[in-house]
C-alpha positions as CSV (number, residue, x, y, z in Angstrom):
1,X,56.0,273.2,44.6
2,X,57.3,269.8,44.2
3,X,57.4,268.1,41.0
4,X,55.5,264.4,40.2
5,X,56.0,262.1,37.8
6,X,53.7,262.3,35.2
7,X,52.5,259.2,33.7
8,X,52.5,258.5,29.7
9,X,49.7,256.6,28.6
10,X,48.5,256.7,24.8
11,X,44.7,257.7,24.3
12,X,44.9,255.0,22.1
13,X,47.3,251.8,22.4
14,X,45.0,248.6,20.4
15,X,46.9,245.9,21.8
16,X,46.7,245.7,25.3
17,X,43.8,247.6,28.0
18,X,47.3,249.4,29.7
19,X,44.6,250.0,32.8
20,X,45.1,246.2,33.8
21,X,48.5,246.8,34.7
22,X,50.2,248.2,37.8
23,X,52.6,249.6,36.0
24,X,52.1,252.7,32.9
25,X,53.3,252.7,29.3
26,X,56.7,255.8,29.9
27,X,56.6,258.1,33.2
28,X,58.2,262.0,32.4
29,X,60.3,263.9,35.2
30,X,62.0,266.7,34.4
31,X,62.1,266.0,30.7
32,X,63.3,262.8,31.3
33,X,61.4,260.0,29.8
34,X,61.5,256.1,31.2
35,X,59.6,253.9,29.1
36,X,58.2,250.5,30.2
37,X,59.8,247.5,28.7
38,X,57.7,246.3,25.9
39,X,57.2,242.8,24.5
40,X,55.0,242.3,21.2
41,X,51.9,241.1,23.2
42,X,48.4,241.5,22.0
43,X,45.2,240.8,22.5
44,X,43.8,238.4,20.1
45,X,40.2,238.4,19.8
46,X,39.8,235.2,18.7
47,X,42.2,233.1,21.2
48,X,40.5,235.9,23.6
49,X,43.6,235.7,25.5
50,X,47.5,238.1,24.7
51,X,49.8,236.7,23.0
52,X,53.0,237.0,21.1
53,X,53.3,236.2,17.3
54,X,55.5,235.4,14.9
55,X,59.9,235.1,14.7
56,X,62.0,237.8,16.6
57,X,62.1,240.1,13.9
58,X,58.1,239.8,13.3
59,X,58.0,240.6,17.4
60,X,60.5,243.2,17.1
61,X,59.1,245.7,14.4
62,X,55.9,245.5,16.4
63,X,57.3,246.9,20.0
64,X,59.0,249.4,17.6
65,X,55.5,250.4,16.8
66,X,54.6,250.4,20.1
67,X,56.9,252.3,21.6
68,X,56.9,255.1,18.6
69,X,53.3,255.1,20.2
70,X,54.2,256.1,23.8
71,X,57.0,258.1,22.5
72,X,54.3,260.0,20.4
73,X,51.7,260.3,23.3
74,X,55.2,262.1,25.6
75,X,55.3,264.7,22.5
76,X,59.0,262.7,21.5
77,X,60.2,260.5,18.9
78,X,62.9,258.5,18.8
79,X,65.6,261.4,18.3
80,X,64.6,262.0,22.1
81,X,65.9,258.6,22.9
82,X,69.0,258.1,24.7
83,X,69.2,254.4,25.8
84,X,67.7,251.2,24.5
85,X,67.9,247.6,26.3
86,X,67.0,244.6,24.5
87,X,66.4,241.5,26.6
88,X,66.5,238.5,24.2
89,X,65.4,235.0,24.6
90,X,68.5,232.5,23.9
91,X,66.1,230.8,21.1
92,X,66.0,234.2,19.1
93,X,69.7,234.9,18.7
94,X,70.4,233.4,15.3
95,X,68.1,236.3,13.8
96,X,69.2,239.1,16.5
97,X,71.8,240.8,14.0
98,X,68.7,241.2,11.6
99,X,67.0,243.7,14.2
100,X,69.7,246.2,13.4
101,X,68.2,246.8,10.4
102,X,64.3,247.8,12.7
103,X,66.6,249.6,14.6
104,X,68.0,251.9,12.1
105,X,64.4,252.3,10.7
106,X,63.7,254.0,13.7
107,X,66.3,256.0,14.2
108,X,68.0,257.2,11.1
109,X,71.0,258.6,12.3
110,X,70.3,259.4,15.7
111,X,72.7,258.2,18.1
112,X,72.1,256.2,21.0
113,X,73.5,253.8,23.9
114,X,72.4,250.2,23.8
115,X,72.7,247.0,25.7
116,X,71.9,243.8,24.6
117,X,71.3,240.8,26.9
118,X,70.6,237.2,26.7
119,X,67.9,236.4,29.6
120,X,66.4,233.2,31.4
121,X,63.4,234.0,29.7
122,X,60.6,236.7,29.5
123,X,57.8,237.2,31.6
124,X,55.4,236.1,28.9
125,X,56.7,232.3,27.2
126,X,56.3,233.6,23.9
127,X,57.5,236.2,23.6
128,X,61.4,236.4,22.0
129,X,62.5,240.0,22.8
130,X,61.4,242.9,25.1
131,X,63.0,246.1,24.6
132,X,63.0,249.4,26.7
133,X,64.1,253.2,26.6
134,X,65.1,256.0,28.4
135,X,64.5,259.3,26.1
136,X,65.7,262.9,27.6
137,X,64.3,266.6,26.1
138,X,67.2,268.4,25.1
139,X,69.8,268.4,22.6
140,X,71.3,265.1,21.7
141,X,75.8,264.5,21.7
142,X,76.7,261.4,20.9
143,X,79.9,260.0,22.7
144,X,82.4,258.1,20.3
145,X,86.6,257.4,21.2
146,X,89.0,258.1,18.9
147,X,89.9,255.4,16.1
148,X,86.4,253.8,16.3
149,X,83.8,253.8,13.3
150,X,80.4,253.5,13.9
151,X,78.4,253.9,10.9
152,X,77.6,250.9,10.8
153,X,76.6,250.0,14.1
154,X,72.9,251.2,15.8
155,X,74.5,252.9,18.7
156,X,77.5,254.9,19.7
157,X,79.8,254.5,22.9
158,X,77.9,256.6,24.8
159,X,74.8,259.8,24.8
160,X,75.1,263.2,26.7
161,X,71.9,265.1,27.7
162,X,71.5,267.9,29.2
163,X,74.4,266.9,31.2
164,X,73.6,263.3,31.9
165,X,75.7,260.8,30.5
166,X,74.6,257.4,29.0
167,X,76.6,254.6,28.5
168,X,76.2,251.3,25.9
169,X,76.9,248.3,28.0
170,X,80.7,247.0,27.0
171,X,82.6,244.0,28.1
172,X,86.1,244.0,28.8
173,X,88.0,242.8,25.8
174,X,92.0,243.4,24.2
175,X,92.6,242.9,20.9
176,X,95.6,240.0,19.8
177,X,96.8,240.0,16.4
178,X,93.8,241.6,15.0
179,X,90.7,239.9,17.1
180,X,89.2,240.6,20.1
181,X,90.1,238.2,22.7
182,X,88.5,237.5,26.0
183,X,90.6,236.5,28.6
184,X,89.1,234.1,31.0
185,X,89.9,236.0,34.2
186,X,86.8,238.0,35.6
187,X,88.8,240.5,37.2
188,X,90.8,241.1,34.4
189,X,87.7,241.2,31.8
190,X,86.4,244.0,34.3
191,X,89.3,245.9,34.7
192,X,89.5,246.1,30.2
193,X,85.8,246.7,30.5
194,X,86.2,249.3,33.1
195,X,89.1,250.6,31.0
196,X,87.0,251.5,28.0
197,X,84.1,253.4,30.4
198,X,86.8,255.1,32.0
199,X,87.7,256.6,28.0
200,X,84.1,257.2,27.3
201,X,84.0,259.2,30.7
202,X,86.9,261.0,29.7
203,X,85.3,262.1,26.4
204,X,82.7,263.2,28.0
205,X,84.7,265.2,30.2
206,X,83.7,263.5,33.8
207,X,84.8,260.9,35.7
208,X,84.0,257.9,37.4
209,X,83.1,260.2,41.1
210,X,80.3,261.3,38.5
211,X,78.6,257.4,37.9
212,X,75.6,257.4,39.7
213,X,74.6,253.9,38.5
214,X,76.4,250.7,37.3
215,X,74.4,247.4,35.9
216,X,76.6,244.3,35.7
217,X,75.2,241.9,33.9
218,X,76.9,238.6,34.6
219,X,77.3,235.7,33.1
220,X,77.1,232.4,34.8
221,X,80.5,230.7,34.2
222,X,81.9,234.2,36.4
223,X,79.4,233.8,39.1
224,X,81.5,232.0,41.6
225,X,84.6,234.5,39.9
226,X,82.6,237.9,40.2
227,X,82.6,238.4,44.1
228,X,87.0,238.5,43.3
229,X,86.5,241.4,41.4
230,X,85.8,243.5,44.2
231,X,89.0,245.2,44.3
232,X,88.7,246.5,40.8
233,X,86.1,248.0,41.4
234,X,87.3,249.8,44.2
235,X,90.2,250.8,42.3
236,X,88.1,252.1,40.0
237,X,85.8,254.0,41.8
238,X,87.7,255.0,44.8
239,X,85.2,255.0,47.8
240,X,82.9,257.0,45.5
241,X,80.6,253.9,44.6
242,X,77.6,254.0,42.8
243,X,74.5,252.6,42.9
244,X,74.5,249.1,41.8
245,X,72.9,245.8,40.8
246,X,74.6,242.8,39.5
247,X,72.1,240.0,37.6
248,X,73.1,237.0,36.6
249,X,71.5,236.7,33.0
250,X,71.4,233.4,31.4
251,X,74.8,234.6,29.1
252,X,76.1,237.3,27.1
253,X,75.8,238.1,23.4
254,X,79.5,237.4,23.3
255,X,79.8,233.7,24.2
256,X,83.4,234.5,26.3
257,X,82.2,237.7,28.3
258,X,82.3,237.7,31.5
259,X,80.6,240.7,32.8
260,X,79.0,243.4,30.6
261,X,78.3,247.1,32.3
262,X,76.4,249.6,31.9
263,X,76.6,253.4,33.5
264,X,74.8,256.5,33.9
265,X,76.8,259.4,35.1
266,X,75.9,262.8,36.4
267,X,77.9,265.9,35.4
268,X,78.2,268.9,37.6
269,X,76.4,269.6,40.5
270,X,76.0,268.0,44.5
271,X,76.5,264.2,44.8
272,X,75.0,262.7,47.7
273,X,75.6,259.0,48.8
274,X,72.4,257.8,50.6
275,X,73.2,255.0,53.3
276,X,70.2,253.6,55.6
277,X,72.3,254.3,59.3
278,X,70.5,251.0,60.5
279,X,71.5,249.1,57.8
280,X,75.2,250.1,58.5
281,X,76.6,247.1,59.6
282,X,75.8,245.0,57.4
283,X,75.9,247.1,54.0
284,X,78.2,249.9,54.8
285,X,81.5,248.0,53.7
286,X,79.9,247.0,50.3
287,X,81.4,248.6,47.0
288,X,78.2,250.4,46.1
289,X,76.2,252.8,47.5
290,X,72.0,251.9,48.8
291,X,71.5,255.2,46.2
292,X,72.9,258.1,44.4
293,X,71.6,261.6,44.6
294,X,73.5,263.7,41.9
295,X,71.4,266.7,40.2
296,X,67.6,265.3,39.8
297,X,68.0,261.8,40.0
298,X,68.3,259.2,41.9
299,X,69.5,255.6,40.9
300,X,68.8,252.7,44.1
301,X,71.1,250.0,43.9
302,X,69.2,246.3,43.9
303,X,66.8,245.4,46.6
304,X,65.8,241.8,47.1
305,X,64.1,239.7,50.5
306,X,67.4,240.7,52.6
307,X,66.5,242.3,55.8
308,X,69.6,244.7,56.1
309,X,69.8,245.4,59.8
310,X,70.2,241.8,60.2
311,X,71.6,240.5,56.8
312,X,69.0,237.8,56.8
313,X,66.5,236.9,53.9
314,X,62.8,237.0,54.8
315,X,60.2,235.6,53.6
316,X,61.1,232.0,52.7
317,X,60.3,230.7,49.2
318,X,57.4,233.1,48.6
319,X,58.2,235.2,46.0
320,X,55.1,237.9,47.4
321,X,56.5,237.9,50.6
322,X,60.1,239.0,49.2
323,X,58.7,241.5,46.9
324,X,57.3,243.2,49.8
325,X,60.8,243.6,51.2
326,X,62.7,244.3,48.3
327,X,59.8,247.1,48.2
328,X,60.0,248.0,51.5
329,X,63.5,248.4,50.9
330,X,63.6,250.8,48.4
331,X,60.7,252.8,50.1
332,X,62.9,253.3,53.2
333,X,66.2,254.2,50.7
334,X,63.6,256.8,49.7
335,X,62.6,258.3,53.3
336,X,66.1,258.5,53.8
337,X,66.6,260.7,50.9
338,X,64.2,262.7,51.7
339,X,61.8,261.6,49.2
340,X,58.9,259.6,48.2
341,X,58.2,256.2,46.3
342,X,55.9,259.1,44.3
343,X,59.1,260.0,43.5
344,X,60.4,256.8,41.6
345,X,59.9,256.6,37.2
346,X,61.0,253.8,37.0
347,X,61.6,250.2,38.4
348,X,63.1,246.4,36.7
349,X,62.1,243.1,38.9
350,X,64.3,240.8,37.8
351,X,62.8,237.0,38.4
352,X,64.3,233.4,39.4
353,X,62.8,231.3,36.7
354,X,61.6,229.2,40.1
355,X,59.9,232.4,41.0
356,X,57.7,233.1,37.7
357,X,54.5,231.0,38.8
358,X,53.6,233.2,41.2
359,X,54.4,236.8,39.5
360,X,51.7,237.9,38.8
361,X,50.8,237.9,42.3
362,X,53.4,241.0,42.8
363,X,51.0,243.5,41.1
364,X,49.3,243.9,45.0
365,X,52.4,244.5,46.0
366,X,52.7,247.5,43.3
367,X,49.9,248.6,44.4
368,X,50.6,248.1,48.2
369,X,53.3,251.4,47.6
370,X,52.2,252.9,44.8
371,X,48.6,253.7,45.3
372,X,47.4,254.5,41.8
373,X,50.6,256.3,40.3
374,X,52.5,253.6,38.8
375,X,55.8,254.2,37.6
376,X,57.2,252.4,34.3
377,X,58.3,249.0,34.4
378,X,60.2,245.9,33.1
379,X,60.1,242.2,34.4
380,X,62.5,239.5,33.3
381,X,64.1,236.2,34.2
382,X,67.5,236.1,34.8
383,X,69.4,233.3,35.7
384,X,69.4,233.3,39.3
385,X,69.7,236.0,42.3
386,X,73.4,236.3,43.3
387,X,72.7,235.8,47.2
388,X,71.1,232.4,48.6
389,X,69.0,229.8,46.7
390,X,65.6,230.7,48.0
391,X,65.8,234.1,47.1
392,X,63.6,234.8,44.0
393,X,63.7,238.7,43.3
394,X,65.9,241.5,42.8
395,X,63.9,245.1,42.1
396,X,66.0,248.2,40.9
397,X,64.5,251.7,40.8
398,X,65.5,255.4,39.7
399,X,63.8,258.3,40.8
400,X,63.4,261.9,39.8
401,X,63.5,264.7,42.3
C-alpha cells in the first residue's frame, strides 16, 4: 500500500491555534521530517491579536522552543535534525552572530547543515527571524574537508542520512594572502562555490549526477550577472541538472557574495528526470530539471504564474491568480511523476514585497489542492521574482514517494 505523509501537529502548542492555518507544524515520510518555518509569533491575550516580541535573540530562543515542540510531538530531537535555514530580517543582523550561541544550546555537538539568508522581509512585520528544519531517522555523519575546523562553528559542511546528503549553503570565495576574497565576477563566484560542493560531494563519496536539488540564493547586485552563469552550471552538472530555484533575497550575510547554494543529493539508486512533454519547448533547454526522482524523494524546481506551453505569465498583478498556476504547476509536475500533491511534505512561497497585501488570500488556494492534508510550509519576501515585473510568486516543493 502506498505511503502518506503524516502530519505533525503538537497536542499542545500555546502560542498559536495551528488549525487556522493551511499549512501543519512538520509533515513525516519515510522517516524524513520537514518542519514548517517558524517565526516567534504568539497570541497575546491582551492585544487579542499574534504578535512578535522582543530583539532577534529574545525571538530566536522562542522558535527554538517551538520547534523542540514539533520535534518532540515527531518522537525526535534535535540530534534528528539535518538542515536548518534561517531567514533574517536586514534590521536583526548586528545581533545574528549572538544566535550561535541558541543554536549550540540546542544542539550540543550534533552536527548539522545551515544556511543563513538576509530576506525582503517576513511574512509577519515583526517578526526578525524565521527558522526551519529538515530532521531524518537514522544515524547521523557529518561531512567536513580536510584542513577545516569546525568547533567552533554551529554546522559542518555537509550531513549524510541514510544515504541522503545535505549541504550548508556556501558562496564561492579564494583566499589572498590570508582573507577570503570575493571576486566580483558572478560566474567566477559560482564556479569557487561550486568548487567547494563539488569537495563536499566527493567526501561523501557522490557526485554532482547525484544532486537532486540546488537553491541559489542571489543577491541583487548579480541579478542582471546571474543569467551569464549558465555555462557553469552546465559544466558542472553535465546535462544531469537538478531541480532548481533561484530567489533573489534582499543580500547575503557576506556583504560581496554573489550567489550562495545549497544542495541535496541522493546516493545510490534510479534517478529519474521528470520533464512535462507539453511544456517542452519552452523549458526543455533550461539548466534544471521541472523535478528529480532519485530514491524516495522528489525535489520540483520553482513554479511561478508562467504558463509553460506558452512561456507566458498569467494572471496579471493578482498574486491569487498566480498562486493558482504556480500550484497548478507543480500539481501537473506531480501527475507526471506519477504521483500525487498528497504526495508533497513540504512547500516555500517566496513573495514580491508588492505581493504581501494580498497573501493571505493564498490559503484558498492551499486548500484548492490540498483538501485537508496540508504539507509544511514557509513564506517569505525576497527581493523580487527573477522573471518579469508583474510576477509576484515563486512556490517550491519536495515530495516523498
Amino acid at each position: 500500500m502506498p505511503v502518506h505523509a503524516v502530519e505533525v501537529d503538537p497536542i499542545k502548542f500555546p502560542w498559536l491555534d495551528l488549525n487556522r492555518y493551511t499549512f501543519c507544524a512538520g509533515t513525516e515520510s519515510s522517516g524524513i521530517v520537514y518542519l514548517s518555518g517558524q517565526t516567534a509569533s504568539e497570541y497575546d491575550p491582551e492585544l487579542g491579536s499574534v504578535v512578535c516580541k522582543g530583539d532577534l535573540l529574545t525571538q530566536t530562543k522562542l522558535i527554538y522552543e517551538k520547534l523542540a515542540v514539533v520535534l518532540e510531538a515527531a518522537g525526535m530531537s534535535f540530534a534528528n535534525v539535518v538542515q536548518t535555514v534561517d531567514y533574517v530580517d536586514a534590521t536583526a543582523l548586528p545581533l545574528y552572530r549572538q544566535t550561535g550561541l541558541i543554536r549550540q544550546g540546542y544542539f550540543g555537538g550534533s552536527p548539522v547543515a545551515a544556511t543563513g539568508i538576509v530576506v525582503e522581509r517576513l511574512l509577519r512585520p515583526d517578526a526578525l527571524i524565521e527558522v526551519s528544519m529538515v530532521a531524518m531517522r537514522g544515524d547521523k555523519h557529518p561531512i567536513t574537508l580536510p584542513g577545516e575546523t569546525y568547533d567552533q562553528r554551529t554546522y559542518v559542511p555537509g550531513v549524510e542520512v541514510e544515504g541522503i546528503v545535505w549541504t550548508s549553503g556556501f558562496v564561492g570565495n579564494e583566499v589572498v594572502a590570508g582573507r577570503s576574497y570575493y571576486p566580483q565576477d558572478t560566474s567566477l563566484q559560482l564556479e569557487l562555490a561550486y568548487s567547494v560542493i563539488g569537495n563536499v560531494l566527493t567526501e561523501a563519496e557522490t557526485m554532482p549526477e547525484d544532486v537532486v536539488k540546488s537553491l541559489d540564493y542571489i543577491s541583487p547586485q548579480c541579478v542582471i550577472q546571474y543569467p551569464e552563469a549558465d555555462d557553469v552550471r552546465r559544466r558542472f552538472f553535465g546535462e544531469r541538472f537538478p531541480a532548481t530555484t533561484s530567489i533573489p533575497v534582499n543580500r547575503l550575510l557576506r556583504p560581496d557574495g554573489h550567489v550562495e547554494i545549497e544542495m541535496v543529493a541522493v546516493k545510490g539508486g534510479v534517478r529519474e528526470d521528470i520533464q512535462v512533454p507539453e511544456w517542452t519547448e519552452n523549458y526543455g533547454g533550461l539548466s534544471r530539471s521541472a523535478a528529480v526522482k532519485k530514491g524516495r524523494m522528489i525535489h520540483l524546481s520553482g513554479q511561478s504564474s508562467v504558463d509553460h506551453t506558452s512561456g507566458e505569465t498569467v494572471g496579471g498583478f493578482d498574486i491569487v491568480a498566480q498562486c493558482d498556476k504556480a500550484y497548478a504547476n507543480i500539481a501537473r509536475i506531480m501527475e507526471e511523476s506519477g504521483y500525487r500533491m498528497d504526495d508533497v511534505v513540504n512547500t516555500i512561497e517566496w513573495v514580491a514585497p508588492n505581493g504581501l497585501m494580498e497573501y493571505r488570500k493564498l490559503s484558498e488556494v492551499r486548500r484548492k489542492y490540498f483538501g485537508d492534508r496540508y504539507p509544511s510550509a514557509t513564506g517569505v519576501s525576497m527581493h523580487r521574482i527573477l522573471g518579469k515585473p508583474e510576477q509576484l510568486i515563486e512556490v517550491t516543493a519536495v515530495a516523498i514517494v
